[in-house]
C-alpha positions as CSV (number, residue, x, y, z in Angstrom):
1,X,-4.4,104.6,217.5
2,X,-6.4,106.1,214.8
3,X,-6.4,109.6,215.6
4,X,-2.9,111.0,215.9
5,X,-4.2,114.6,214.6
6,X,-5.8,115.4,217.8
7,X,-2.0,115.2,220.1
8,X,-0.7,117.9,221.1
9,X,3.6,118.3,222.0
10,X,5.0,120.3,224.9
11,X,8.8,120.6,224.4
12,X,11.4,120.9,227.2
13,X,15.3,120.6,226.6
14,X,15.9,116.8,226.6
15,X,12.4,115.6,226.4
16,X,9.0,116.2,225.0
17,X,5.3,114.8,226.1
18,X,3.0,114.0,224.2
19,X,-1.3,114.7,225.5
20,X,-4.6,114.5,224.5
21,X,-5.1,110.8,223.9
22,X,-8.8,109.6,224.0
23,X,-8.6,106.5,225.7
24,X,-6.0,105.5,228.3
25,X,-5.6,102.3,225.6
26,X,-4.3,105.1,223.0
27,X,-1.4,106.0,224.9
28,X,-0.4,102.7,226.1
29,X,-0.7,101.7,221.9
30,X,1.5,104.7,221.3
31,X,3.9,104.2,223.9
32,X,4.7,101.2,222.6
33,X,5.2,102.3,219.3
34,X,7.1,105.0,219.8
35,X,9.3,103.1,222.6
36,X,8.2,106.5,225.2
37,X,7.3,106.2,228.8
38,X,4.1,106.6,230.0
39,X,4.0,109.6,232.4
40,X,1.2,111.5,234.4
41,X,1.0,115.2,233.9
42,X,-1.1,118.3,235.4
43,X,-1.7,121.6,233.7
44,X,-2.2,123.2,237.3
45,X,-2.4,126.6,238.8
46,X,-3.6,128.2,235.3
47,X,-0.2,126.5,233.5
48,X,-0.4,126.4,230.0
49,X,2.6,123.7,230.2
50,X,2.6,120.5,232.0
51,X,4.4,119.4,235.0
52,X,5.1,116.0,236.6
53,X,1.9,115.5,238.6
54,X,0.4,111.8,239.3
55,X,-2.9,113.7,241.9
56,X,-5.3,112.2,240.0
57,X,-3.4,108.3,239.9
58,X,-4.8,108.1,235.8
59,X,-2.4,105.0,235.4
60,X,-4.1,103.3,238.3
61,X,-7.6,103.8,237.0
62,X,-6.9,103.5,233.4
63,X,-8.6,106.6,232.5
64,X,-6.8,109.4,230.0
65,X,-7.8,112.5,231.9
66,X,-9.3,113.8,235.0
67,X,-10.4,117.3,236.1
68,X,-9.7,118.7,239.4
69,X,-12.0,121.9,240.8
70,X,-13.2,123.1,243.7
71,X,-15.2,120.7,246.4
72,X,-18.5,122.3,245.4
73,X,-18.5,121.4,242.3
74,X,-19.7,117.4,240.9
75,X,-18.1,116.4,237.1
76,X,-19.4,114.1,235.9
77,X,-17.5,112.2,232.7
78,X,-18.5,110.9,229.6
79,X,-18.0,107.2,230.4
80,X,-19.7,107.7,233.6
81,X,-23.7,105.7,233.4
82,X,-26.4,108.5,232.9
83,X,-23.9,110.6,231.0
84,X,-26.1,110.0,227.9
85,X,-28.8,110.5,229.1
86,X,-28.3,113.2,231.1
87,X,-26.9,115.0,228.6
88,X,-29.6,114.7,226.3
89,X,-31.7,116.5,229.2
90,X,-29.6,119.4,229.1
91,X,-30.1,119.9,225.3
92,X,-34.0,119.9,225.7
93,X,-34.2,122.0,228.5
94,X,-31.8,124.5,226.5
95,X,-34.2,124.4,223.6
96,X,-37.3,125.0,226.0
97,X,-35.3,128.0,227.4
98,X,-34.6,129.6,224.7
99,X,-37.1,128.4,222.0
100,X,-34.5,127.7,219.9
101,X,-35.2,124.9,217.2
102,X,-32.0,123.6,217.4
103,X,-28.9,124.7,219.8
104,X,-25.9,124.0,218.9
105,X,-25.7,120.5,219.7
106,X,-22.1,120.1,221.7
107,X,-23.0,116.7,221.7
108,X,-22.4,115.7,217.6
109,X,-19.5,118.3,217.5
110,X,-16.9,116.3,215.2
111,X,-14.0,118.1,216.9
112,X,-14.6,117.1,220.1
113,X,-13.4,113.6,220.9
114,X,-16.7,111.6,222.4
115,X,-14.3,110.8,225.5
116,X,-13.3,114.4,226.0
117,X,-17.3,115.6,227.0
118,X,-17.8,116.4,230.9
119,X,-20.8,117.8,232.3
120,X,-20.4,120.1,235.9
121,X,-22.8,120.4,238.3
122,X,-22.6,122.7,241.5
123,X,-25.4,122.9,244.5
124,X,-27.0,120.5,242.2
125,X,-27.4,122.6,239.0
126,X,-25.7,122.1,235.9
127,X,-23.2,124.3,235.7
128,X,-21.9,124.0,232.5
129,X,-21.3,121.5,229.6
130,X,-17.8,121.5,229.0
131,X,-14.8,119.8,227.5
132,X,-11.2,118.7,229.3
133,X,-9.5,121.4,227.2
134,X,-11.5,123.9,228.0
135,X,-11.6,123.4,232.0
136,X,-8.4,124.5,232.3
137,X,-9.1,128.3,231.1
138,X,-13.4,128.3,231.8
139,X,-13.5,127.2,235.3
140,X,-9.2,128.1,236.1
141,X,-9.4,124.1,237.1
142,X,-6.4,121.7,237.3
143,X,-6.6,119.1,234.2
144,X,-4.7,115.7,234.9
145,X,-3.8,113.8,232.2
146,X,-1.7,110.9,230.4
147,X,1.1,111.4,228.5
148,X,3.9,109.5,226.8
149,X,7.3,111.0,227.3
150,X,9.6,110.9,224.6
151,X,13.5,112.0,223.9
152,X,13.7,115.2,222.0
């Protein structure tokens, strides 16, 4: 795993976890190496701490993180085909709307893991461009995620 930097630590009395890997590869690497259990949290109900939570079954799809929001709204992941592409879109039609030379571009923003990018549509419009940390205070949505338990 090349980028340890980005984890983040939630501490409870006999245990920590460990979040924000990029790939669901990343945590099984770093599970291994640090001898932890791979575990499935949630950051529901506006949490800012994890609970036990496997809703989104992340160890069954092999995917780091998923997002959880109301039924009307479509997310659409960075992985996902037309991600690219679509996202591109958005940037054009942002410059168009505001005649703006150049928006900041979310896209190339070096401290946002590529992986991490979603885009949300509702009723067929974008809604917003977004990351998995910022879902959880933007949009009040449940975030699903892997983590590696460890003892304290």
């Amino acid at each position: 795993m090349e980028n340890k930097e980005r984890l983040q630590e939630y501490h409870y009395d006999d245990y920590k976890v460990v979040t924000n890997f990029e790939t669901y590869e990343d945590a099984v690497q770093y599970a291994a190496e640090t001898g932890g259990e791979m575990v499935e949290i949630g950051f529901v109900d506006g949490s800012d701490n994890p609970l036990a939570d496997d809703t989104a079954q992340l160890m069954n799809i092999k995917k780091p993180f998923r997002v959880g929001l109301d039924p009307e709204y479509t997310v659409y992941y960075s992985e996902d085909e037309g991600f690219q592409e679509m996202a591109q879109n958005i940037l054009e039609e942002m410059k168009e709307l505001e005649d703006d030379t150049l928006p900041e571009d979310w896209i190339d923003d070096q401290n946002i893991a590529t992986g991490d990018r979603i885009i949300i549509v509702k009723d067929g419009e974008i809604n917003t461009v977004t990351t998995r940390e910022r879902i959880k205070y933007l949009m009040r949505g449940n975030l699903y995620e892997i983590a590696v338990k460890l003892p304290n």
